[in-house]
C-alpha positions as a Markdown table, in Angstrom:
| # | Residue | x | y | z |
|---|---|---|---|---|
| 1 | Unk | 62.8 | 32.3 | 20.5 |
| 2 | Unk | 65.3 | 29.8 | 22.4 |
| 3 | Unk | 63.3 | 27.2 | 24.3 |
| 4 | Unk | 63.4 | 27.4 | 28.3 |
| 5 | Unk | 65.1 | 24.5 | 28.0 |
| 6 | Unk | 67.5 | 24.6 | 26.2 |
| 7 | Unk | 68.6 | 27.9 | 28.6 |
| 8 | Unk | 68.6 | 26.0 | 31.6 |
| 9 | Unk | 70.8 | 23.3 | 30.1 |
| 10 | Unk | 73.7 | 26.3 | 29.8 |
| 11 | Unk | 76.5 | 26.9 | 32.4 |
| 12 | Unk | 75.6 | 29.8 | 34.6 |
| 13 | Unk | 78.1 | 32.4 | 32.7 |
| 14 | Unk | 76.3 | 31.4 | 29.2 |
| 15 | Unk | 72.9 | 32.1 | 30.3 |
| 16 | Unk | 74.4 | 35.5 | 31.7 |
| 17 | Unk | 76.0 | 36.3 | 28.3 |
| 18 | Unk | 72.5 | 35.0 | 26.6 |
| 19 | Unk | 70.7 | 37.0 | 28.6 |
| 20 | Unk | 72.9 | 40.4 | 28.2 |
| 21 | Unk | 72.5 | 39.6 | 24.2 |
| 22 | Unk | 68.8 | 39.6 | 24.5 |
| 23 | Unk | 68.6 | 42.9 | 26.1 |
| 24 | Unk | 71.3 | 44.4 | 23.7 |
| 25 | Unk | 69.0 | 43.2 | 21.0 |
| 26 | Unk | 65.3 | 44.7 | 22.5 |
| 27 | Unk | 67.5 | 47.9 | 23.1 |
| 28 | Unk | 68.4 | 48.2 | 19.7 |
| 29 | Unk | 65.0 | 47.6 | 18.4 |
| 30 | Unk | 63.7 | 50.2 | 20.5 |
| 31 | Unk | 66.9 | 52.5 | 19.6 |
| 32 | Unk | 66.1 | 52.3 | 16.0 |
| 33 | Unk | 62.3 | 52.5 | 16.4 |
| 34 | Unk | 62.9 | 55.8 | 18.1 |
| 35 | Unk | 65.6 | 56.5 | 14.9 |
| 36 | Unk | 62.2 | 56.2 | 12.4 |
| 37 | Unk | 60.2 | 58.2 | 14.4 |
| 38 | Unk | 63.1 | 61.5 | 14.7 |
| 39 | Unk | 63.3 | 60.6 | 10.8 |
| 40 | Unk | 59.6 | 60.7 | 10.1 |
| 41 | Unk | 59.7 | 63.7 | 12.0 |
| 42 | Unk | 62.5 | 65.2 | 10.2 |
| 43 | Unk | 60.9 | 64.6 | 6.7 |
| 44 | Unk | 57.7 | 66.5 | 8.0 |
| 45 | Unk | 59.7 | 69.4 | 8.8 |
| 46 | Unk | 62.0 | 69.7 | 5.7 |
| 47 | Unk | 58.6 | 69.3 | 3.9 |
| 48 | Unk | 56.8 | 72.3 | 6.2 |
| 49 | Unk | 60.0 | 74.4 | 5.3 |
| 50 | Unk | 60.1 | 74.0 | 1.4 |
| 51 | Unk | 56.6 | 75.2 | 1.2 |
| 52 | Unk | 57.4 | 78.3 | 3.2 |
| 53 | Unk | 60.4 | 78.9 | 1.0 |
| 54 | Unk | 58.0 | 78.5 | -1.8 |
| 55 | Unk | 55.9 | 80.5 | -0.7 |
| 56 | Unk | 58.7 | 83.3 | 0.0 |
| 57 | Unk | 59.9 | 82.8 | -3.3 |
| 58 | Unk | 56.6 | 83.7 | -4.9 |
| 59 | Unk | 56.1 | 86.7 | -2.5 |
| 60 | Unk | 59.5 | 88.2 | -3.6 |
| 61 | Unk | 58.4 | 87.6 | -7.1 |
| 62 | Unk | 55.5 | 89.5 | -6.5 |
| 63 | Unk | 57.3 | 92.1 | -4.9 |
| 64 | Unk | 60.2 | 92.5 | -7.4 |
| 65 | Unk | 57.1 | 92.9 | -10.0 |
| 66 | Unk | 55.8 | 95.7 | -8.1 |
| 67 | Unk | 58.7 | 97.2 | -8.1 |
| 68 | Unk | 59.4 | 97.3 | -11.3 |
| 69 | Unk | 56.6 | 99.1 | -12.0 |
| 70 | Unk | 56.7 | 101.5 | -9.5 |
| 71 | Unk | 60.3 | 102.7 | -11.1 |
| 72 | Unk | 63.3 | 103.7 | -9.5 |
| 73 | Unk | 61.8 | 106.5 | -7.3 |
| 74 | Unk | 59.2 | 103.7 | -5.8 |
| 75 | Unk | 61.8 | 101.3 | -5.1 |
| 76 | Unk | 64.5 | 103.4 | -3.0 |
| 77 | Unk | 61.4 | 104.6 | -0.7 |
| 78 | Unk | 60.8 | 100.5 | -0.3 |
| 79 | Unk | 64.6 | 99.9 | 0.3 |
| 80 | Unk | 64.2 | 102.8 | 2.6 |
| 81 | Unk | 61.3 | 101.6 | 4.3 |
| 82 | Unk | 62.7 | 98.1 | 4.5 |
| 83 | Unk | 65.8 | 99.1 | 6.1 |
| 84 | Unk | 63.8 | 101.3 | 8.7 |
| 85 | Unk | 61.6 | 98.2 | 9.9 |
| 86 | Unk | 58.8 | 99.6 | 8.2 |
| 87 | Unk | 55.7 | 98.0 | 5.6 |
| 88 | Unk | 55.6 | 99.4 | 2.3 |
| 89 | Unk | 52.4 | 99.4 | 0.3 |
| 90 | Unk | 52.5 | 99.3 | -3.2 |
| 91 | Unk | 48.9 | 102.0 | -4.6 |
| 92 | Unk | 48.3 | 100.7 | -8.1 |
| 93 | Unk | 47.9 | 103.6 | -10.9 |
| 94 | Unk | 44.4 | 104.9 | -11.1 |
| 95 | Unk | 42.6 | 103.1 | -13.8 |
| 96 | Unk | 42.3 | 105.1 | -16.8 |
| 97 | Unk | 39.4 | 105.9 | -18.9 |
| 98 | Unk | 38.4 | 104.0 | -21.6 |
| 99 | Unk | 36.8 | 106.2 | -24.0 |
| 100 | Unk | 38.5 | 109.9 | -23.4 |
| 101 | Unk | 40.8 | 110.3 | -25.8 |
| 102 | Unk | 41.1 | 113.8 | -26.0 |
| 103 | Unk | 42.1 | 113.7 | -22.4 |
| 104 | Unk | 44.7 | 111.7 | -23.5 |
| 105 | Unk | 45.7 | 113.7 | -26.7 |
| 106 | Unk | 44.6 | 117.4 | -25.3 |
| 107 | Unk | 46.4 | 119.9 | -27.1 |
| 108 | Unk | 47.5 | 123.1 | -25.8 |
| 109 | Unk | 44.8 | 125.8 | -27.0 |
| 110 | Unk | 47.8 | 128.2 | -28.1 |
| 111 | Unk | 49.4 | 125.6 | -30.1 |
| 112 | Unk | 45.8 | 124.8 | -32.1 |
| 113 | Unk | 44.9 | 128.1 | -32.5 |
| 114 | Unk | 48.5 | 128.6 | -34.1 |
| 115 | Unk | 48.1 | 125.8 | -36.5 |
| 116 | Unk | 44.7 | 126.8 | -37.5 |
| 117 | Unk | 45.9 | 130.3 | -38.0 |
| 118 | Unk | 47.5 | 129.2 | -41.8 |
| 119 | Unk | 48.7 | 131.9 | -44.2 |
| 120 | Unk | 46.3 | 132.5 | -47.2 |
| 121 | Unk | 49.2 | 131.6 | -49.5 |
| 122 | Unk | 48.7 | 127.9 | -48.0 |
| 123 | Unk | 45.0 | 127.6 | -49.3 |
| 124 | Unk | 44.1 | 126.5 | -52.4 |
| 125 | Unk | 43.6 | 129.3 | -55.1 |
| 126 | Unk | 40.4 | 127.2 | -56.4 |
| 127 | Unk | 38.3 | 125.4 | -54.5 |
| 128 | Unk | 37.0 | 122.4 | -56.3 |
| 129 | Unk | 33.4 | 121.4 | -56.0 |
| 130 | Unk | 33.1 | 117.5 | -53.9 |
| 131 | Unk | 32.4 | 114.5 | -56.9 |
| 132 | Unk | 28.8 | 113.7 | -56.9 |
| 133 | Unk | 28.1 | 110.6 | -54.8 |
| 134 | Unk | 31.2 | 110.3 | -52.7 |
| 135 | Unk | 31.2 | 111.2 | -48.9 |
| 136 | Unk | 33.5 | 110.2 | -45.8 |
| 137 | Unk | 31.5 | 109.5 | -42.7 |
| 138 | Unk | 33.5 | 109.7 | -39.5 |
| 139 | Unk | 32.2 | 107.9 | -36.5 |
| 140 | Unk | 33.5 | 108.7 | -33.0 |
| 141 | Unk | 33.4 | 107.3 | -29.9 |
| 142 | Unk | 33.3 | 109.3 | -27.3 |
| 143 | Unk | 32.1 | 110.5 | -23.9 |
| 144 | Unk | 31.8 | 113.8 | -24.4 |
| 145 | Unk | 27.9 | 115.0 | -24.6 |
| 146 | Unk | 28.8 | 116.8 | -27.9 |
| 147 | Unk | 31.4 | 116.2 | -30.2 |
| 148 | Unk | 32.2 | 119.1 | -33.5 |
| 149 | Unk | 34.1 | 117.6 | -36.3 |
| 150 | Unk | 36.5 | 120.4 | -37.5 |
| 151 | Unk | 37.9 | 119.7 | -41.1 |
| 152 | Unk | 39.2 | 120.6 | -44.3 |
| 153 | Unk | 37.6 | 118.5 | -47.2 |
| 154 | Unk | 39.2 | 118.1 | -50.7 |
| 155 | Unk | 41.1 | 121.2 | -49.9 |
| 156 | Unk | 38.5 | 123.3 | -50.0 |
| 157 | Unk | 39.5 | 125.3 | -46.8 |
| 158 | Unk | 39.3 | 124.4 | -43.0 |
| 159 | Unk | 35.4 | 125.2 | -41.5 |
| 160 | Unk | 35.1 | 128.1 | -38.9 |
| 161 | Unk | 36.2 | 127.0 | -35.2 |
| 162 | Unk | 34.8 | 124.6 | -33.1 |
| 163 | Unk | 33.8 | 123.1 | -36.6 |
| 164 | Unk | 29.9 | 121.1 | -38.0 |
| 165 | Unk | 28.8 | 119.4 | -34.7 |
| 166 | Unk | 28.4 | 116.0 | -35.2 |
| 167 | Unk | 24.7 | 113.7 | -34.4 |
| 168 | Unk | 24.0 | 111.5 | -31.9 |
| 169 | Unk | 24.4 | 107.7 | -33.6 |
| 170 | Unk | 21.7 | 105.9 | -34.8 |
| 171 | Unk | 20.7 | 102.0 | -34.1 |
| 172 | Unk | 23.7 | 101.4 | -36.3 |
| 173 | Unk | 26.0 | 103.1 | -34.3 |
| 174 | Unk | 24.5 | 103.6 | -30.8 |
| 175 | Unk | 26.2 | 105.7 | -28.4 |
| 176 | Unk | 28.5 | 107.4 | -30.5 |
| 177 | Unk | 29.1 | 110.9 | -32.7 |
| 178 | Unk | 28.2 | 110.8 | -36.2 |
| 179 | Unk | 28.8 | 113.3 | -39.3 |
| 180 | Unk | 28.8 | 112.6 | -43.4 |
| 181 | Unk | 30.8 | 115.2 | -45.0 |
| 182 | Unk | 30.9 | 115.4 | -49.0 |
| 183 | Unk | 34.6 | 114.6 | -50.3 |
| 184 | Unk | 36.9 | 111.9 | -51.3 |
| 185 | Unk | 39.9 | 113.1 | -48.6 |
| 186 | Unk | 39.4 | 114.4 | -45.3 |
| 187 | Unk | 41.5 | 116.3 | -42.6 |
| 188 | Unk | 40.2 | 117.2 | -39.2 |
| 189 | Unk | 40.6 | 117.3 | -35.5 |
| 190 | Unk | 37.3 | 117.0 | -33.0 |
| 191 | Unk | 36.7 | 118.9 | -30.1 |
| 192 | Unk | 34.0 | 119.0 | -27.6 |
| 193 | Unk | 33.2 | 122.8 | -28.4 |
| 194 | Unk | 35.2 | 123.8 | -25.8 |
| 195 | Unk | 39.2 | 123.6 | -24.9 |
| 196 | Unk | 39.1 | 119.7 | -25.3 |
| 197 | Unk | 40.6 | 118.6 | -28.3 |
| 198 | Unk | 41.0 | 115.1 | -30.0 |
| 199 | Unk | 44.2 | 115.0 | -32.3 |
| 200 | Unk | 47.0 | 112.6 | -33.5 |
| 201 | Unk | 49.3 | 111.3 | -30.4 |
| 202 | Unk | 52.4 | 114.0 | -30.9 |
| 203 | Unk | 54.4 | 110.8 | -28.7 |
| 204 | Unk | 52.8 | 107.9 | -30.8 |
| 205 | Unk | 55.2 | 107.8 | -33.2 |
| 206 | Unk | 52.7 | 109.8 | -35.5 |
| 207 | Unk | 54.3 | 112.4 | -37.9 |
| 208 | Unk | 50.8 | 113.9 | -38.5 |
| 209 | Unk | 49.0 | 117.1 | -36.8 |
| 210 | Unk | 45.5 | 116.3 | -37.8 |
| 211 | Unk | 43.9 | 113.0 | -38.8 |
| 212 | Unk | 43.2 | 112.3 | -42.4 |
| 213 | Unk | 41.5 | 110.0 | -44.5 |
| 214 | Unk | 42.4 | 109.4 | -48.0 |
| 215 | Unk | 39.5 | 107.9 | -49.9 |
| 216 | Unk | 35.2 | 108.0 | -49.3 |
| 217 | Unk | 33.8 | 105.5 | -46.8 |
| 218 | Unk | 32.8 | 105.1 | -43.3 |
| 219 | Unk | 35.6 | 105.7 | -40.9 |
| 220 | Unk | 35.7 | 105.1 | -36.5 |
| 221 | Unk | 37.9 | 107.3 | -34.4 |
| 222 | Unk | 38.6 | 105.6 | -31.3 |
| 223 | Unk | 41.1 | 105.9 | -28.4 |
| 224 | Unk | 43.5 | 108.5 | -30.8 |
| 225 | Unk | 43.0 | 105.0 | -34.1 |
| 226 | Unk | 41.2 | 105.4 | -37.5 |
| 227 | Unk | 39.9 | 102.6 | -38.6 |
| 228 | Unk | 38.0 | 101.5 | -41.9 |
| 229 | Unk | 34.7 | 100.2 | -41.2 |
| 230 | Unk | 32.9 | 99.8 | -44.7 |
């Protein structure tokens, strides 16, 4: 601040131009307090529009996702749709069931039938006796109310269609089908004593028609997999 004083003691012009300096200066102040504020303001914008372009990003992720599984099909009726002005909803697959596998590996009854038909010359021309002591015990799970183990043991021929129907399990193996057949190798297929069928996946990659099991022990069947329990 410039003393009153010192003002007055200025020719008339130099007060003028003093004065005109002042104001030039307040002016600017206030001209680049306004500047701060439309910056301030500019930054919260920018900020507001990188998260909406975030958030777009992510949808389209989403979106391209969907797609993709939907397939080729799926996506030209959302190209379509998009074009149009329309939504598209993407329906997610029904879930599928857990514990069905002969849904999933259904054979045609023709085909079965066909297979089980075998020429004599195929059979064995003796039929050994199983070893004493050694036994395969298959346990499947299941939600079918009855379950019927078809199967050929040792060679000693197939059993007559639907096959020995299998027991309800015990506290060791609650809820599912149980049968002990004498033997040492075992090939079968399960049904549910009807058209249902449980066999090997023909598009797993399997090269086999029935299941087998090569040695005595305690076997699970489960969702089309045998595995070695003891």
């Amino acid at each position: 601040m410039v003393p009153d004083g010192a003002i007055k003691s200025l020719s008339p012009e130099a007060r003028r131009i003093f004065r005109e300096a002042q104001d030039n200066i307040i002016e600017l102040n206030k001209s680049r307090l306004r500047a701060l504020d439309e910056l301030k303001a500019a930054r919260q914008k920018i900020a507001e529009l990188e998260g909406k372009l975030e958030a777009a990003v992510a949808e389209a992720s989403s979106a391209t996702a969907q797609l993709q599984q939907l397939g080729p099909a799926s996506s030209q009726r959302a190209a379509q749709a998009a074009a149009a002005g329309q939504p598209f909803s993407y329906a997610a697959p029904p879930a599928r069931q857990a514990q069905q596998p002969a849904q999933q590996y259904q054979p045609p009854a023709q085909q079965y039938q066909h297979q089980q038909a075998a020429p004599p010359a195929q059979q064995p021309a003796q039929q050994p006796a199983p070893e004493s002591g050694a036994s395969i015990t298959i346990v499947y799970e299941t939600g079918w109310n009855n379950a019927h183990l078809h199967y050929n043991a040792d060679g000693r021929g197939w059993t007559s269609s639907p096959g020995v129907r299998m027991e309800n399990g015990n506290q060791q193996f609650p809820d599912k089908k149980v049968l002990t057949v004498p033997g040492r190798r075992l090939e079968f297929v399960i049904n549910d004593g009807g058209n249902d069928w449980d066999k090997p996946n023909p598009y797993g990659g399997s090269k086999l028609s029935n299941y087998v099991v090569e040695e005595p022990g305690v076997y699970r069947l489960r969702n089309g997999k045998v595995t070695r329990l003891a």
